[in-house]
C-alpha positions, 0 to 999 in steps of 0.5 A: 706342128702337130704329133697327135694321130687323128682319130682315125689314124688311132682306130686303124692302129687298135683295129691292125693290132686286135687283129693280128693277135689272133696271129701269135709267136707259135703261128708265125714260127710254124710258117717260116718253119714250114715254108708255108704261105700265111693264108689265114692271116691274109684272108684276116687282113683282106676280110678287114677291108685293109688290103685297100687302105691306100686305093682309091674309093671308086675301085673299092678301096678307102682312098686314104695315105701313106701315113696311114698305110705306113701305121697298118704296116708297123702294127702287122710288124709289131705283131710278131708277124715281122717280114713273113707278115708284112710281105704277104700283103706289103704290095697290095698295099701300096705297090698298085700306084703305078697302076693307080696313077698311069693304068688304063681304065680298063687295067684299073677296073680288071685289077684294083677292086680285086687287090682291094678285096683280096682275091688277087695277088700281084708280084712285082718283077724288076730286079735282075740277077746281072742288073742288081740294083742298077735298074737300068741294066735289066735285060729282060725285052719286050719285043712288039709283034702286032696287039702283043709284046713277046717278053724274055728273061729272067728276074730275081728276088721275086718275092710272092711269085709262087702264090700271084695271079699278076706280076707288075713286069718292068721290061726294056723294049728300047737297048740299053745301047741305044737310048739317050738317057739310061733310064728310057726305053724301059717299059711297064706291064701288069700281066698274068703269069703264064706258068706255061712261059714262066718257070717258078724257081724259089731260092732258098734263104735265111729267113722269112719263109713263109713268104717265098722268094724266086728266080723267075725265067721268062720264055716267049711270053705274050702280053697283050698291049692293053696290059701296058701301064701308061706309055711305052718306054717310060716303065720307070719313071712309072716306077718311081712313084711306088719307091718312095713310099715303099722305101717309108712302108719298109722303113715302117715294118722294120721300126714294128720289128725293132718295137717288138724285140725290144718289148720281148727283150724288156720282159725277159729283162724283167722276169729272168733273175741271176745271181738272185737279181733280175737281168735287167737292173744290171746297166750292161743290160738296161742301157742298150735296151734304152739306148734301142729305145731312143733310136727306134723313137727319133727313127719313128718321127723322121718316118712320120715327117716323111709320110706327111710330106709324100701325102701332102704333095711335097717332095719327100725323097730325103726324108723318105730314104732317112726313114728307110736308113734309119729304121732299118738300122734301129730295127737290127739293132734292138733285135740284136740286142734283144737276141743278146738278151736272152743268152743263149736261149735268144739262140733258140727257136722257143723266144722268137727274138731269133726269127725277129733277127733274121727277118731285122737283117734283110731290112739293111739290103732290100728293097735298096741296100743301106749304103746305095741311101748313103750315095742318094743322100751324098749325091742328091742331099749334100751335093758330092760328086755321084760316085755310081 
């Protein structure tokens, strides 16, 4: 077993983080601030060529893996850019796979060389505000009618809608009531967004402005069968292969979050003295910053066992839910304790570490809540009765 990044896993790390230096603390600030979108550092980041890292050659991307999406997704992170950064582009990345794996020619040659090279943005509308995370419940239908499907509804949550072209669009058009296993009947679209049918509404919350999230109400939408992804009422097991390596992605941004908290914590440690001492030789510092340390370190190598195992073609569903848990986890705690550290300037708006916390906090609920990874890993892992 081998630790040792390839050469071009280390080229990609150095090539991410020389970028997003141009991105510091004070531009980020200024976005969230502004509900503004990120434009410049997308264009940055599509102008690199590393919005394709994950899609395959022959529709312009690089056709490498997750391990290597992950260490691009940590390093934007780790930036100081945090959630704001990590959402702007964390679909194009590698939310395409279904399409990627299930998408007509056609679909993929409308579609993939575009979100490689950046001129296409693509929201992803699943969660539904009386569903919430039992995707089975969603209601949102798609009712055949000759070429087309008439879609209705209504999602949540649905981060980027503001700025997409496209929404990836799960939709039932088989009744909950009427399939024999609740997760049939269900079916996928890649679409446009037709704000004429579509009705934008972003919600406001506590943190990662810059990137906005919406309620999304659906009005007689017409989507072309040829928009279909793969076959009628099989939408999520379509689905299921971008949540694993979304949850590892997630589980990488939140580890880039922690990393860069604690590095702001151990300088301010350093520098700021009381009581004619610097903060950080007092132990009442010094270990929860270590102890930040050890938990972000043994998340990282659960991450990484699980990124091997998804690009070697293993079964990978433990490892990647682990990942997900624990990194999210470390990742608020080392910006809590970073926040702490500072006193009451982590309080303000001028260190950052504040905007690090709000942004570690929603890594514990999204894309899948820390305590529906617990019910994976009883039901599936340690074989106790499914309480759900």
């Amino acid at each position: 077993m081998s630790f040792e990044p390839s050469e071009d896993q280390q080229l990609i790390r150095a090539g991410v983080a020389e970028l997003c230096r141009k991105f510091d603390d004070r531009y980020w600030m200024e976005k969230d601030r502004d509900h503004e979108f990120p434009t410049e550092f997308y264009s940055a980041i599509a102008s690199g060529g590393w919005l394709g890292i994950t899609i395959p050659e022959e529709y312009g991307g690089h056709g490498l893996g997750l391990t290597e999406a992950t260490i691009l997704a940590e390093e934007v992170s780790r930036s100081g850019g945090a959630m704001n950064a990590a959402t702007a582009i964390h679909l194009s990345i590698f939310g395409m796979q279904p399409v990627v794996k299930h998408g007509s020619e056609e679909l993929k040659q409308a579609t993939l060389p575009r979100v490689a090279a950046g001129d296409l943005h693509v929201c992803f509308g699943v969660t539904e505000p009386g569903a919430g995370l039992d995707t089975s419940r969603i209601t949102t239908f798609a009712r055949r009618d000759g070429d087309d499907y008439v879609v209705n509804g209504r999602k949540v949550w649905i981060s980027k809608a503001l700025e997409s072209e496209k929404i990836l669009l799960l939709t039932r058009t088989t009744p909950y009531d009427q399939v024999t296993r609740k997760t049939e009947g269900m079916t996928l679209f890649m679409t446009d967004i037709d704000r004429d049918r579509m009705d934008i509404r972003p919600i406001a919350k506590m943190g990662r402005n810059a990137v906005s999230s919406n309620e999304v109400f659906i009005d007689d939408l017409r989507i072309p069968a040829a928009h279909r992804v793969g076959e009628e009422g099989k939408g999520f097991k379509y689905l299921l292969d971008g949540l694993n390596p979304e949850r590892m992605l997630i589980a990488a941004e939140a580890l880039g979050i922690g990393r860069v908290a604690l590095d702001r914590a151990v300088g301010y440690a350093k520098e700021r003295v009381v009581f004619d001492r610097p903060i950080g030789m007092n132990q009442g510092i010094q270990f929860p910053l270590a102890d930040s340390l050890a938990h972000l370190d043994a998340a990282e190598l659960v991450l990484r066992k699980a990124t091997w195992l998804y690009d070697n073609g293993k079964p990978c569903g433990r490892e990647a839910n682990t990942a997900k848990y624990l990194c999210a986890e470390a990742g608020f705690q080392a910006a809590d304790r970073a926040l702490q550290t500072h006193g009451g300037m982590g309080y303000a708006e001028e260190y950052n570490v504040s905007r690090y916390f709000r942004e570690s906090r929603v890594m514990r609920i999204a894309p899948v809540s820390q305590e529906m990874i617990l019910n994976y890993l009883g039901s599936h892992t340690l074989g106790l009765p499914r309480s759900y």
